[in-house]
C-alpha positions as CSV (number, residue, x, y, z in Angstrom):
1,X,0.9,-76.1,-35.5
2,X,1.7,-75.9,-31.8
3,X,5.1,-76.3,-30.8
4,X,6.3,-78.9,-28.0
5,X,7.5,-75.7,-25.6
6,X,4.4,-74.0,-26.2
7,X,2.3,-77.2,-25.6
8,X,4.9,-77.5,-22.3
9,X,3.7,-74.4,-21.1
10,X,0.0,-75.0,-21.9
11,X,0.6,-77.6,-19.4
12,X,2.3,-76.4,-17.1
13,X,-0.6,-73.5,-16.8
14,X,-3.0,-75.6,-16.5
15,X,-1.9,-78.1,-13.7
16,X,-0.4,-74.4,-11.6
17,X,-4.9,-73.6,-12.4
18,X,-6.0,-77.0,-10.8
19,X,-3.1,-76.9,-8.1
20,X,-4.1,-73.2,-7.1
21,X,-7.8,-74.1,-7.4
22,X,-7.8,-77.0,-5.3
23,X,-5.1,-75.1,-2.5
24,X,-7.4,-72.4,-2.6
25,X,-10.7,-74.5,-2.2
26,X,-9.4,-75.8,0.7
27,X,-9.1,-72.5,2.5
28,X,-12.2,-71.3,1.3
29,X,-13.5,-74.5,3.0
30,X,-11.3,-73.4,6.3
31,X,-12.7,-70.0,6.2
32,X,-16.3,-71.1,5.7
33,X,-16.2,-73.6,8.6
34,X,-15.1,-70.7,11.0
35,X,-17.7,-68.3,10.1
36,X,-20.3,-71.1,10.9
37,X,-18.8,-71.9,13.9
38,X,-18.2,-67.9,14.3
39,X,-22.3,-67.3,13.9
40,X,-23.1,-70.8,15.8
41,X,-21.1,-69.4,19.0
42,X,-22.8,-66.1,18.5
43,X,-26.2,-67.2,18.1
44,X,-25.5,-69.5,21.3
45,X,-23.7,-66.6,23.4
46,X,-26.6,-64.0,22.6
47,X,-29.7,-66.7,23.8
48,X,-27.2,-67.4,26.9
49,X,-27.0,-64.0,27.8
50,X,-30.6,-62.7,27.2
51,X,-31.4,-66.0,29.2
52,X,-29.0,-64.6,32.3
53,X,-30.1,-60.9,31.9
54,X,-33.9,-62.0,31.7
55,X,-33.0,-64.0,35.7
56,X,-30.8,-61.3,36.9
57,X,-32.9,-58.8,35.5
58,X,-33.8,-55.7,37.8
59,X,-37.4,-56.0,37.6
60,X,-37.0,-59.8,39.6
61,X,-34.7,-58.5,42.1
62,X,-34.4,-54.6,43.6
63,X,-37.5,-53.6,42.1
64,X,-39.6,-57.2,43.0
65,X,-42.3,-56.8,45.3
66,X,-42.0,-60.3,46.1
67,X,-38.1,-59.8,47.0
68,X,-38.6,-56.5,49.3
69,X,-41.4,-58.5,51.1
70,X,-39.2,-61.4,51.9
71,X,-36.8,-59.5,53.1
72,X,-38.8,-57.2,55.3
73,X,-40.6,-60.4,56.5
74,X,-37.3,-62.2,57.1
75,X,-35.8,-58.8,59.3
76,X,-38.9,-58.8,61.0
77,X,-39.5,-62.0,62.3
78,X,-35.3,-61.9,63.3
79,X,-36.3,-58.8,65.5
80,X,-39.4,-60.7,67.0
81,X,-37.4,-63.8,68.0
82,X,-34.7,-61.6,69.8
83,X,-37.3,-59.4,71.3
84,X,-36.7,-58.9,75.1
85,X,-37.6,-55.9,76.7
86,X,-34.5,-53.7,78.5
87,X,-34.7,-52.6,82.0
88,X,-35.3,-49.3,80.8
89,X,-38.4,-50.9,78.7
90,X,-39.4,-52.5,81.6
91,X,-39.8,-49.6,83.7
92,X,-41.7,-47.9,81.4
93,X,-43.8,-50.5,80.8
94,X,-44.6,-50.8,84.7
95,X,-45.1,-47.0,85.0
96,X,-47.9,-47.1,82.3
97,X,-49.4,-50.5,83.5
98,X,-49.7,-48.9,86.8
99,X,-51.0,-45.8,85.3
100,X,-54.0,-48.6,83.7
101,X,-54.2,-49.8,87.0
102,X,-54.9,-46.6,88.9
103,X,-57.1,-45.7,86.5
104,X,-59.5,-48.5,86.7
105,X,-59.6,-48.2,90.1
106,X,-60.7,-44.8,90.0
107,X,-63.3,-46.2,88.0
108,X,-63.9,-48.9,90.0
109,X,-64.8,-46.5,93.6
110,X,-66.5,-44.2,91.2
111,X,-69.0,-46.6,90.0
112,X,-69.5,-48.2,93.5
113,X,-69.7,-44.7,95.4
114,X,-72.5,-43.7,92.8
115,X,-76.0,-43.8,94.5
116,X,-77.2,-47.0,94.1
117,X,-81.3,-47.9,94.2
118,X,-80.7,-51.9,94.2
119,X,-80.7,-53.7,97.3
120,X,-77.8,-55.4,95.9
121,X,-76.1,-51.9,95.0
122,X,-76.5,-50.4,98.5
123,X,-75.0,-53.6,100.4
124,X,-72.2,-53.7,97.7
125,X,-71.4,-50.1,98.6
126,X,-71.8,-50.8,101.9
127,X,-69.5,-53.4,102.1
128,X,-66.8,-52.1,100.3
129,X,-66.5,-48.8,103.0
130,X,-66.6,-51.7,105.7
131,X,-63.9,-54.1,104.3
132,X,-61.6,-51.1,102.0
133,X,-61.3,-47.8,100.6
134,X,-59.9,-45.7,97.6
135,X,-56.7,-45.1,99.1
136,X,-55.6,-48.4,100.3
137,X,-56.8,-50.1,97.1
138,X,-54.1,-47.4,94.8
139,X,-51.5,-48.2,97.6
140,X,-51.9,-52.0,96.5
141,X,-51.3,-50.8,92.5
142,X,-47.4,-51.5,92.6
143,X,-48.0,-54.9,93.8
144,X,-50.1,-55.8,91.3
145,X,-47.9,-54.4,88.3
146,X,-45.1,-56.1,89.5
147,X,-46.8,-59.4,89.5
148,X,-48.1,-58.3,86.1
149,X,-44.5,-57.9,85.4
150,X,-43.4,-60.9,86.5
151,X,-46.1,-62.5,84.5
152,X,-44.8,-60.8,81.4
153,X,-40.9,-61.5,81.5
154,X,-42.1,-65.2,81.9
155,X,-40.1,-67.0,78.7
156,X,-43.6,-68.7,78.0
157,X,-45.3,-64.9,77.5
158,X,-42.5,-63.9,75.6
159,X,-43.4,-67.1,73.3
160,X,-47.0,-66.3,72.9
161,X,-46.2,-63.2,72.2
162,X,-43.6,-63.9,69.8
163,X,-46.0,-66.5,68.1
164,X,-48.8,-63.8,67.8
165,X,-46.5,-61.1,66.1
166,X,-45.0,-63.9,64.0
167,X,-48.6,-64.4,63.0
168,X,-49.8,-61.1,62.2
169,X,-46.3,-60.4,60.3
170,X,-46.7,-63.4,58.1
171,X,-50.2,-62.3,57.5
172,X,-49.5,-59.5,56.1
173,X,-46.2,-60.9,54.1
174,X,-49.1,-63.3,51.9
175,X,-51.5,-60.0,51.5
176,X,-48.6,-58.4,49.3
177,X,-47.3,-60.1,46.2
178,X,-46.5,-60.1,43.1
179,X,-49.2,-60.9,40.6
180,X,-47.0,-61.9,38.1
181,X,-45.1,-64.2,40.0
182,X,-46.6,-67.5,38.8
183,X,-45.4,-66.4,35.4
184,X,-42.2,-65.0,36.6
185,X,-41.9,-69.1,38.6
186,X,-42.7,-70.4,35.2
187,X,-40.1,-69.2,32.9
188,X,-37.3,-69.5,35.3
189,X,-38.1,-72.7,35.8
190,X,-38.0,-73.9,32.4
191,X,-34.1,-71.7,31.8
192,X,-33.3,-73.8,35.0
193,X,-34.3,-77.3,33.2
194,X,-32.7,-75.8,30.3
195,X,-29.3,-75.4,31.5
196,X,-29.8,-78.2,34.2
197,X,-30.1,-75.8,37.4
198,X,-32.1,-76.7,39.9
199,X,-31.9,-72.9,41.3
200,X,-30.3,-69.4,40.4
201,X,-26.8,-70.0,42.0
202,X,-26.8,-72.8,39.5
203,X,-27.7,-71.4,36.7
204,X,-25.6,-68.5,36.7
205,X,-22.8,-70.5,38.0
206,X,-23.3,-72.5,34.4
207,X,-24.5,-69.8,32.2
208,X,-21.2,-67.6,33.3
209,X,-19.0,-70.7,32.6
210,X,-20.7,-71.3,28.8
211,X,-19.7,-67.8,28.1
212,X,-16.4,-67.7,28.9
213,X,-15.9,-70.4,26.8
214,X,-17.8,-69.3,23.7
215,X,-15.9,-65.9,24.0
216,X,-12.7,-67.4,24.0
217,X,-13.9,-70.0,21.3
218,X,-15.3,-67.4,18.9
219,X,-12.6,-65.1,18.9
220,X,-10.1,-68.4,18.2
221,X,-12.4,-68.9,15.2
222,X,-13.4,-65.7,14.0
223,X,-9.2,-64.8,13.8
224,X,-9.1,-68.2,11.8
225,X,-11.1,-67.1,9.1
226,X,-8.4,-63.9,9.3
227,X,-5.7,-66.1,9.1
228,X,-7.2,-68.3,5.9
229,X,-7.9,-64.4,4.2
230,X,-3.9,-63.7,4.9
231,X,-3.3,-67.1,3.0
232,X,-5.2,-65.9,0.3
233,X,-3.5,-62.5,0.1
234,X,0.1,-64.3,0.2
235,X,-0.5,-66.3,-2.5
236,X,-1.1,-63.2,-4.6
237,X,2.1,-62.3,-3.6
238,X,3.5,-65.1,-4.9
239,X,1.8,-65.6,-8.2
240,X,2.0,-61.7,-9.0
241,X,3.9,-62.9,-12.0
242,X,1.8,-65.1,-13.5
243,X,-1.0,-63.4,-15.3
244,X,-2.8,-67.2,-16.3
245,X,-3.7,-67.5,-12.3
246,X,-4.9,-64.2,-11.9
247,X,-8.7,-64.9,-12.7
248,X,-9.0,-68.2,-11.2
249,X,-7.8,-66.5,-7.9
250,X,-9.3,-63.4,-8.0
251,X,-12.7,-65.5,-8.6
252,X,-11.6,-67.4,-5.1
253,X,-10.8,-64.2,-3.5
254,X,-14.9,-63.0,-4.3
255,X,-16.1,-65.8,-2.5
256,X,-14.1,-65.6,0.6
257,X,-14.3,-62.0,0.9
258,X,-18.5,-62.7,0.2
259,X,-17.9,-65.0,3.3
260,X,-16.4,-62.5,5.8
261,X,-19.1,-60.1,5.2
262,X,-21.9,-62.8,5.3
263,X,-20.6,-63.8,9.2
264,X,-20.0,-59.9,9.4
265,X,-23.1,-59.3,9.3
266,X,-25.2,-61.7,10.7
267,X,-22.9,-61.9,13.8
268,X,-23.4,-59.9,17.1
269,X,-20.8,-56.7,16.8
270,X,-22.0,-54.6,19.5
271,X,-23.2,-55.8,23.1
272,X,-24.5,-53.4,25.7
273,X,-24.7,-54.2,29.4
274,X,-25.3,-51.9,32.2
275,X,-25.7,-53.5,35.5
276,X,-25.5,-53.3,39.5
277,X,-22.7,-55.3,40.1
278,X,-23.5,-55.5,44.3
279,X,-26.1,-53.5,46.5
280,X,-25.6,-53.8,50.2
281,X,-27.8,-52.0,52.7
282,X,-29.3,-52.7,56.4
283,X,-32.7,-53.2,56.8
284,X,-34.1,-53.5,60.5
285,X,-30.9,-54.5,61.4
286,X,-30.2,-57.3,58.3
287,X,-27.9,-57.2,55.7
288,X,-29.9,-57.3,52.5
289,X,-27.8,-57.7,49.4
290,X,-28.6,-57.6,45.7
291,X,-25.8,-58.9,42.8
292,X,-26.0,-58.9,39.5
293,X,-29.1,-56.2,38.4
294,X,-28.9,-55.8,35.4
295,X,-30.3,-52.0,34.0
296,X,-30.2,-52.9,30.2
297,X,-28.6,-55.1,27.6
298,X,-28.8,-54.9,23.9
299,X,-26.9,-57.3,21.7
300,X,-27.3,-56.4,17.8
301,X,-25.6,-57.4,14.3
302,X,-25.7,-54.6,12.2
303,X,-28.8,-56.8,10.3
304,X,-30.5,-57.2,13.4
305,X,-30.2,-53.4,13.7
306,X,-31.2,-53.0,10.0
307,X,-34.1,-55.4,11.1
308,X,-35.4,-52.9,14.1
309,X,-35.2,-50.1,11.9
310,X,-37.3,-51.3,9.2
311,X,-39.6,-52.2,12.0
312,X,-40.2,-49.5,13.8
313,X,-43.1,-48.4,11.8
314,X,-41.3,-44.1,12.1
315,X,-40.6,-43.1,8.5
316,X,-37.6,-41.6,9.9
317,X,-36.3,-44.7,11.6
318,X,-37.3,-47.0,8.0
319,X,-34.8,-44.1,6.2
320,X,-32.2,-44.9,8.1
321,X,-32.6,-48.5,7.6
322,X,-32.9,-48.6,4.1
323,X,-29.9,-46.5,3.6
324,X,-27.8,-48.9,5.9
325,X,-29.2,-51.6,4.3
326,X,-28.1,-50.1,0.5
327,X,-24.6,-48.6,1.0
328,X,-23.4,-50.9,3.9
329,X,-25.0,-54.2,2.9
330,X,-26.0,-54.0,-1.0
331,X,-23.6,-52.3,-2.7
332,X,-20.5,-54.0,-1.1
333,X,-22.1,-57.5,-2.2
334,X,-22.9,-56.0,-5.5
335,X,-19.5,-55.0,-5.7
336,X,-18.1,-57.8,-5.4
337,X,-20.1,-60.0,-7.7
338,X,-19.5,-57.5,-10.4
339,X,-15.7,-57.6,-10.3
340,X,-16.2,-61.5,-10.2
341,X,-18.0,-60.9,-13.6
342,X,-15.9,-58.6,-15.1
343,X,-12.7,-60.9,-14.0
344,X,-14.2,-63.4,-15.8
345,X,-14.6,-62.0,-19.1
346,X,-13.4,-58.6,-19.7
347,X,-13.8,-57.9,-23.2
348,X,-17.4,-58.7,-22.5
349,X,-18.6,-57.1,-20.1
350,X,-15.9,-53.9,-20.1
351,X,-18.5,-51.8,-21.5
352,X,-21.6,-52.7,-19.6
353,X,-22.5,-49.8,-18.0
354,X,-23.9,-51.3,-14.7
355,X,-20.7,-54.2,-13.8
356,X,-18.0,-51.6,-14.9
357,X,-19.9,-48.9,-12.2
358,X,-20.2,-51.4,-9.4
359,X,-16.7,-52.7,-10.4
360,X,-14.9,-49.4,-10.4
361,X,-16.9,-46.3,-9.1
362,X,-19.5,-47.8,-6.7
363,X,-16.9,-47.4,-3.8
364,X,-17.5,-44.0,-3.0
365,X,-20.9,-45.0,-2.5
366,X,-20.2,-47.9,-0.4
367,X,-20.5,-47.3,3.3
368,X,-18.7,-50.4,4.4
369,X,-16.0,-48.3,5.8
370,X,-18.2,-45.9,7.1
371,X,-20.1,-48.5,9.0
372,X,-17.2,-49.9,10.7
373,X,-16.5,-46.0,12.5
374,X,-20.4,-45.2,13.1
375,X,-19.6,-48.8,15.2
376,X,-16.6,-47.9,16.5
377,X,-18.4,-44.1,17.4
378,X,-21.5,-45.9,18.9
379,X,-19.5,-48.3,21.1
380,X,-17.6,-45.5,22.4
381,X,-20.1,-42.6,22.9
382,X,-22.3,-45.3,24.8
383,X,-19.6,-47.0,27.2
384,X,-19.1,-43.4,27.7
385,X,-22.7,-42.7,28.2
386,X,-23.2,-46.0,30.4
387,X,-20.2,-44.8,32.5
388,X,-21.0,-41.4,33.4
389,X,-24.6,-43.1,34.5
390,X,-23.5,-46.2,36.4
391,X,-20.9,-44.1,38.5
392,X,-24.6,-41.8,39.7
393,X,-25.1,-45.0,41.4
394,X,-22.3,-45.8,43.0
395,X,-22.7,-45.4,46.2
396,X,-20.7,-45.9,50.2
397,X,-22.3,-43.6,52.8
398,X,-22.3,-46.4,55.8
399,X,-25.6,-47.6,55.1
400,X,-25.9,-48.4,51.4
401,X,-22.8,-49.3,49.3
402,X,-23.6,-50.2,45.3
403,X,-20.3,-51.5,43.1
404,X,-21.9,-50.7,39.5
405,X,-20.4,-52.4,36.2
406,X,-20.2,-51.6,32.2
407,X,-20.0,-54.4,30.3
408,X,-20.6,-53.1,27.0
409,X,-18.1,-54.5,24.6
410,X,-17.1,-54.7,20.9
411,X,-17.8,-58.2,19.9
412,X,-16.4,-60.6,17.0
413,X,-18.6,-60.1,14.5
414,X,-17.1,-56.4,14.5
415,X,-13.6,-57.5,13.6
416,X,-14.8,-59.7,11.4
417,X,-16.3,-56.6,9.6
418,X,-13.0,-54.7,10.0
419,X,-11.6,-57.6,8.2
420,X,-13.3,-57.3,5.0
421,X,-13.6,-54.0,4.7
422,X,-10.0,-53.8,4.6
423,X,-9.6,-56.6,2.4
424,X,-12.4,-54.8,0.0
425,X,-9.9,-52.4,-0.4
426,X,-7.0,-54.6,-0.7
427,X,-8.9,-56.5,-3.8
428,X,-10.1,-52.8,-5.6
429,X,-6.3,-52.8,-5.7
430,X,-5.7,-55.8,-7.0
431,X,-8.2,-55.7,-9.8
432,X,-6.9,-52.0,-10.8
433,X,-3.5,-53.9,-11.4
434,X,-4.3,-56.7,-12.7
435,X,-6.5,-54.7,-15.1
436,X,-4.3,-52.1,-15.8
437,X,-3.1,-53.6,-19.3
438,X,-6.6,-53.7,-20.2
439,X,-7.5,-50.3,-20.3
440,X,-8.8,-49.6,-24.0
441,X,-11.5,-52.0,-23.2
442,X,-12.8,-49.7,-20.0
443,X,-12.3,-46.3,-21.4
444,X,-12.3,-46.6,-25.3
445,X,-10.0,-44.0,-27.0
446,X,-11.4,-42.2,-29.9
447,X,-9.1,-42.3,-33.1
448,X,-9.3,-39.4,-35.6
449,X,-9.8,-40.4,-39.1
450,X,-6.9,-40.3,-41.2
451,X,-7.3,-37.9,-44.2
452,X,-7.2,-39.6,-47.4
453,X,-4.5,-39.2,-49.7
454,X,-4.5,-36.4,-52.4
């Protein structure tokens, strides 16, 4: 028969059970709406950001056909409409017109003073020894090359001639394009329409504002999810004493640690962005100025890497794959669920070979941890990398000046990754304590027989 204190205590377990259930549900919930709104943001920062590098790319600016042409067709027709000639121009232009001049009428007296046959010919010839000669007609050559002159420096010459170079120039400016262009037209127009931009300055003005909110969002929720995982591991602290709430709690823990590495990996952890900040040169006497050319950008989770690998269609690059995808993604999932097992019925499942491994001895084969430096290593050996590069190109020399940028950065999803490997670890712990009394189940002890009495 139960006794009254017993049946007290009974109680009393089992409403601390539904109270630390229903405390604990509520985090999970906490925790689980951040890492949605952790991989929503992510997802939304990462199409933002291919859609800016895509605009700003390289390809559509300091290496566009289209772009060098308007800008050589631009400098050109500024020279043409402040073309004037200089004095000094203008007397070498009169030295050779004169030089024309004398020429053809060397021409002119050689032709005449040939014999002529015609009627017409000889009186021609005859004439022109009656009325002039050779040398007064090169006397009169000045004269006529400065009225040519005159004719020439005339504003309404220098307007034809500025509408025939104009002309030409403009011909040749539609003979060179781009024959991707239309296509090029086409998808910037629809990012414009998607971000409501009617042109570039627009767009970016928008796309640069969207991200610093999402960054500043994501980070607020991905170090909420954090916070409800510090909740979790305070209430251990607090119930270390009371052996009836380990299970339902440790069951808890599972899922939110299941959570963390769900977001963890599925969210963006690494971004990549080399880019030309500013270019800034003279061209035919213009300033010509490129911003924002992006080189490269690469934005991965670790399953989008995982993804790429498998891929790639290399046997060397599938290796790799499959191993991250086994010790980094696998066996910390099938970890956890097998401690959730195990918790849940010990003398059970104590001597199944396959939970007790994953349980207890599949964390040296767990690259979690590993992971999180081959991240840390990667991030690092390519900002140096990117670095050393971008700083090639920066250049001052009086006519060109480039301002290069790295803006490769760690991104949430990594912390979030940090985050439970490190509360992996923290939970081995816990379950080695809290199993600790329950040793003879995982690691039977064989008795010698006692030798029957004589």
């Amino acid at each position: 028969m139960v006794s009254k204190p017993q049946l007290t205590r009974k109680s009393g377990s089992t409403f601390s059970r539904i109270l630390l259930i229903a405390g604990v549900s509520c985090i999970l919930v906490a925790i689980g709406y951040c890492g949605f709104n952790v991989h929503v943001l992510s997802d939304r920062q990462q199409r933002i950001k291919k859609d800016y590098m895509v605009i700003n790319n390289v390809s559509f600016g300091l290496l566009s056909v289209d772009q060098w042409r308007d800008n050589i067709v631009t400098a050109v027709d500024s020279q043409i409409q402040q073309f004037k000639l200089t004095p000094l121009q203008r007397q070498d232009l009169k030295k050779e017109i004169e030089q024309i001049l004398h020429g053809l009428v060397d021409t002119a007296v050689a032709s005449i003073e040939k014999p002529q046959k015609s009627l017409s010919g000889k009186l021609t010839k005859l004439a022109f020894h009656i009325l002039s000669n050779k040398q007064k007609l090169q006397e009169k050559v000045p004269g006529f090359a400065d009225k040519i002159m005159t004719e020439i420096n005339k504003p309404s010459s220098y307007r034809r001639l500025k509408r025939i170079a104009q002309s030409e120039v403009d011909s040749l400016g539609k003979q060179t394009y781009d024959s991707s262009k239309a296509a090029q037209k086409v998808f910037m127009d629809s990012v414009f329409k998607k971000y409501n931009a009617i042109d570039k300055a627009g767009f970016e003005k928008q796309a640069e504002s969207d991200l610093t909110l999402i960054r500043k969002q994501t980070y607020n929720w991905a170090f909420g999810m954090l916070g409800g995982i510090v909740m979790i591991l305070i209430l251990w602290r607090l119930i270390r004493n009371r052996k009836d709430l380990y299970t339902p709690l440790y069951i808890m823990s599972i899922l939110s640690a299941l959570i963390l590495l769900i977001v963890g990996l599925t969210t963006t952890m690494i971004q990549i962005d080399a880019r030309i900040q500013e270019m800034d040169f003279y061209l035919l006497g213009q300033n010509v100025t490129f911003k924002n050319q992006v080189l490269f950008f690469q934005s991965k989770s670790i399953l989008d890497v995982v993804e790429v690998l498998l891929k790639t269609g290399k046997l060397d690059s599938e290796i790799v794959g499959v191993l991250i995808l086994a010790f980094s993604i696998l066996f910390p999932m099938m970890k956890l669920l097998s401690t959730g097992i195990y918790i849940l019925d010990q003398k059970k499942w104590a001597k199944n070979k396959f939970i007790y491994y994953f349980a207890f001895k599949s964390g040296k084969w767990s690259m979690a941890d590993v992971m999180v430096v081959a991240i840390l290593m990667t991030y690092i050996g390519f900002n140096g990398i990117v670095n050393s590069t971008l700083s090639d190109l920066n250049l001052n020399n009086g006519t060109i000046s480039s301002i290069t940028t790295n803006n490769t950065a760690i991104q949430p999803g990594y912390i979030i990754f940090i985050g439970f490997v490190l509360y992996g670890f923290t939970l081995s712990g816990i379950l080695k304590k809290i199993t600790k009394e329950k040793e003879p189940y995982l690691k039977p002890v064989a008795v010698k027989p006692v030798a029957a009495a004589r």
